[in-house]
VOPAGU-2260 file (C-alpha; in pm, 1 decimal, decimal comma):
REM VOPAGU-2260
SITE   aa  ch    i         X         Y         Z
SITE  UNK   A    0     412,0    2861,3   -2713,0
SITE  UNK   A    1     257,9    2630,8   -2447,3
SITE  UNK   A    2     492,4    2468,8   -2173,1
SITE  UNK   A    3     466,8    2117,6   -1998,6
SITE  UNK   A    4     342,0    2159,1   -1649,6
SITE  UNK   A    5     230,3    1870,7   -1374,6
SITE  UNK   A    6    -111,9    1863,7   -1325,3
SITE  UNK   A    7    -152,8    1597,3   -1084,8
SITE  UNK   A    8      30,5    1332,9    -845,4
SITE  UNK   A    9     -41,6    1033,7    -651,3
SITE  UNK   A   10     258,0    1012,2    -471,0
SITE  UNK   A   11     460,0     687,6    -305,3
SITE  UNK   A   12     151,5     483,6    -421,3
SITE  UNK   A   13     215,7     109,2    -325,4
SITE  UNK   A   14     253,6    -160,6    -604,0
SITE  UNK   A   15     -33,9    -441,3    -548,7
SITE  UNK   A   16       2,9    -616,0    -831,5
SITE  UNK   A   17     197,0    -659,1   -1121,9
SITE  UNK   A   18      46,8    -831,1   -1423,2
SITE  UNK   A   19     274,2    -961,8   -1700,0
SITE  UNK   A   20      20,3   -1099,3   -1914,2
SITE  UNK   A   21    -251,4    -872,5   -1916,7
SITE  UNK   A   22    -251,1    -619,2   -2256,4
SITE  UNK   A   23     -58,1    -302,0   -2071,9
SITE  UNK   A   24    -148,9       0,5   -1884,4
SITE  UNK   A   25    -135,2      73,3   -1462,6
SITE  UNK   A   26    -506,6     -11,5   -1280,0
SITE  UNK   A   27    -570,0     247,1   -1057,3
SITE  UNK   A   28    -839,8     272,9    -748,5
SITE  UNK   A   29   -1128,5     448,1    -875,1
SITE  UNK   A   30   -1083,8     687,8    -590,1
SITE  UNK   A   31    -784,1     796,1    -661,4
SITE  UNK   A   32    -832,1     845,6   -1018,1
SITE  UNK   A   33   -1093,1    1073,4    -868,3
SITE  UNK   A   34    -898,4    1269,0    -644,1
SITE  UNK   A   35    -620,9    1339,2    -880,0
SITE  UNK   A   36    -873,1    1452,5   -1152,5
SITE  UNK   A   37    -736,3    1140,5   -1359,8
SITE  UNK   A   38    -976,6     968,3   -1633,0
SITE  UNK   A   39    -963,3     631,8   -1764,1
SITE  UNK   A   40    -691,4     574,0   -2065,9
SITE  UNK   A   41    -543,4     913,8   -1984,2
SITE  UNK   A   42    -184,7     889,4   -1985,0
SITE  UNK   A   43      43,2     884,0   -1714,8
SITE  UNK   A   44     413,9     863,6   -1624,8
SITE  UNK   A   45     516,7     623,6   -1351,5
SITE  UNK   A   46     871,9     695,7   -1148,2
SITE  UNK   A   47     953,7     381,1    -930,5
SITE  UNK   A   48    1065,0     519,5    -632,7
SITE  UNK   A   49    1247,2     174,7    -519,4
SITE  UNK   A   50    1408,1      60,6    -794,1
SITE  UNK   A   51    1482,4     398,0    -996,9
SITE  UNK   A   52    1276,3     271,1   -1307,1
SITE  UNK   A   53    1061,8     495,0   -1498,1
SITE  UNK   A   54     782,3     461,7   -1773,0
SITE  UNK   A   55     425,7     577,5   -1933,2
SITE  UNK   A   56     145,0     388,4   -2020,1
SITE  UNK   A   57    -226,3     519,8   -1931,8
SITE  UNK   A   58    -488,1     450,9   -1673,7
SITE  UNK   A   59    -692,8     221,7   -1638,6
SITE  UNK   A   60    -999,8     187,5   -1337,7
SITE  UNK   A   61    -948,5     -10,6   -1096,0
SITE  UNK   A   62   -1230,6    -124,8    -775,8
SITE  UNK   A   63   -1341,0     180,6    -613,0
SITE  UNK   A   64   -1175,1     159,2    -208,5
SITE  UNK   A   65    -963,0    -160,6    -317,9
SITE  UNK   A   66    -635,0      24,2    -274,4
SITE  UNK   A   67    -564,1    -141,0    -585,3
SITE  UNK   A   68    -219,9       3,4    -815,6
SITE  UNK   A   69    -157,9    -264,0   -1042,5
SITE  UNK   A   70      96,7    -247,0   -1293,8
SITE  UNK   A   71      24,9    -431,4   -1620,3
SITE  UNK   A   72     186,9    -547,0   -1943,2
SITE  UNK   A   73     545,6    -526,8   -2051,1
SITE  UNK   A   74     617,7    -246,6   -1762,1
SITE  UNK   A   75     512,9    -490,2   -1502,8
SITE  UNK   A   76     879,3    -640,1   -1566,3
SITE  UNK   A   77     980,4    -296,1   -1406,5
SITE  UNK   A   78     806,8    -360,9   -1072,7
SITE  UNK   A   79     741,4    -584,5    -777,8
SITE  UNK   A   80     467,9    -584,3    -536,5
SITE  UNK   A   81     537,5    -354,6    -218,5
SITE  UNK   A   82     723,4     -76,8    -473,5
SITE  UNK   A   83     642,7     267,4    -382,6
SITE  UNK   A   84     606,8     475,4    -734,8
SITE  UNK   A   85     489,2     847,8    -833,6
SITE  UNK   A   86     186,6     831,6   -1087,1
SITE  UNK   A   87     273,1    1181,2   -1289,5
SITE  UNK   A   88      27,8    1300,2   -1517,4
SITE  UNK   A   89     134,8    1641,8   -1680,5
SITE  UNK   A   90     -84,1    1913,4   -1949,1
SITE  UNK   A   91       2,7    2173,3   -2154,1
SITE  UNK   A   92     -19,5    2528,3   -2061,0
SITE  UNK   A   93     -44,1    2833,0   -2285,5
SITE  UNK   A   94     142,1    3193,9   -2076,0
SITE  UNK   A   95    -170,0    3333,3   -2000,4
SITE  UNK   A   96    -231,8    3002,5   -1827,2
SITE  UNK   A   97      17,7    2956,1   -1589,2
SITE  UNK   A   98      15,3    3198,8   -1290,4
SITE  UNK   A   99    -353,2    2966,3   -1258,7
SITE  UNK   A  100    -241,7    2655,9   -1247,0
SITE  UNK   A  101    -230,9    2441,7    -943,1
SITE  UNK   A  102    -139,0    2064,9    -930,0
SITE  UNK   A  103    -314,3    1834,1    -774,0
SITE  UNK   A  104    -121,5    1623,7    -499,6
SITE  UNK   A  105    -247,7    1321,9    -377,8
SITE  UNK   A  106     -35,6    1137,1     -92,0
SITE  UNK   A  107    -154,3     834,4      37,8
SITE  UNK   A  108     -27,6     573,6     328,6
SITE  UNK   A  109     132,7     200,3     208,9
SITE  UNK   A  110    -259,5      53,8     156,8
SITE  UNK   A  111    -293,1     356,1    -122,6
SITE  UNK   A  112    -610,0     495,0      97,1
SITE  UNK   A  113    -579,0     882,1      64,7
SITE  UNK   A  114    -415,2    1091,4     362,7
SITE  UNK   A  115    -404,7    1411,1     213,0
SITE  UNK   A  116    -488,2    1613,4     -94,8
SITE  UNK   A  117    -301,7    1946,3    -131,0
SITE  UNK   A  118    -375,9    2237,2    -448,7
SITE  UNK   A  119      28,9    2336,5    -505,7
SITE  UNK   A  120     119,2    2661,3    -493,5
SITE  UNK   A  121      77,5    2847,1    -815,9
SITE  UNK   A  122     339,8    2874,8   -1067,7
SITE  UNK   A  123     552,0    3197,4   -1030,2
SITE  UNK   A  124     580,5    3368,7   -1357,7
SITE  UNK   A  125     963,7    3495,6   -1447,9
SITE  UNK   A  126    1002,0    3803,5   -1669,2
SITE  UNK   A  127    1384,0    3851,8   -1741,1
């Protein structure tokens, strides 16, 4: 049986953009898909931290040092510029796997340039 586990995080990322018209997905600074071990048209959740929204679409790359977190498509009714949101991506872990895995956390400052990258703990396997 494999479980659903977080693999990486960009967290309080700040909305630059939103993008009604453009086909759909969330542009992303290259460096930060970098950092979080993300790859173009990989899929990703988004929680909107301001307004409570949440949704998934998949990355797309954005300018390399642009700061750039543009939300595009039909979700980019669910945002404004200046939102903070989580960019989630998760993978799927077989037992053996787990006591292993460590997320990648990416936290940046309001211009989305990176201030720190932590490895999470590892996962704590239960036997009851």
């Amino acid at each position: 049986m494999t479980r659903f586990f977080l693999r990486c995080k960009i967290h309080r990322a700040t909305v630059t953009e939103a993008n009604v018209d453009y086909e759909g997905s969330i542009t992303i600074d290259r460096d930060l898909l970098d950092v979080a071990g993300l790859q173009p048209y990989e899929k990703v959740e988004i929680y909107n931290v301001t307004r409570g929204t949440r949704f998934e679409t998949y990355a797309i790359e954005g300018e390399a040092g642009a700061g750039e977190i543009c939300v595009n498509g039909a979700a980019a009714h669910l945002v404004e510029v200046g939102d903070l949101v989580i960019i989630a991506c998760y993978c799927a872990l077989e037992p053996k796997e787990v006591a292993g895995h460590r997320p990648t956390l990416v936290f940046v400052d309001r211009r989305n340039r990176i201030r720190t990258i932590k490895h999470a703990e590892t996962a704590k396997t239960v036997t009851v």
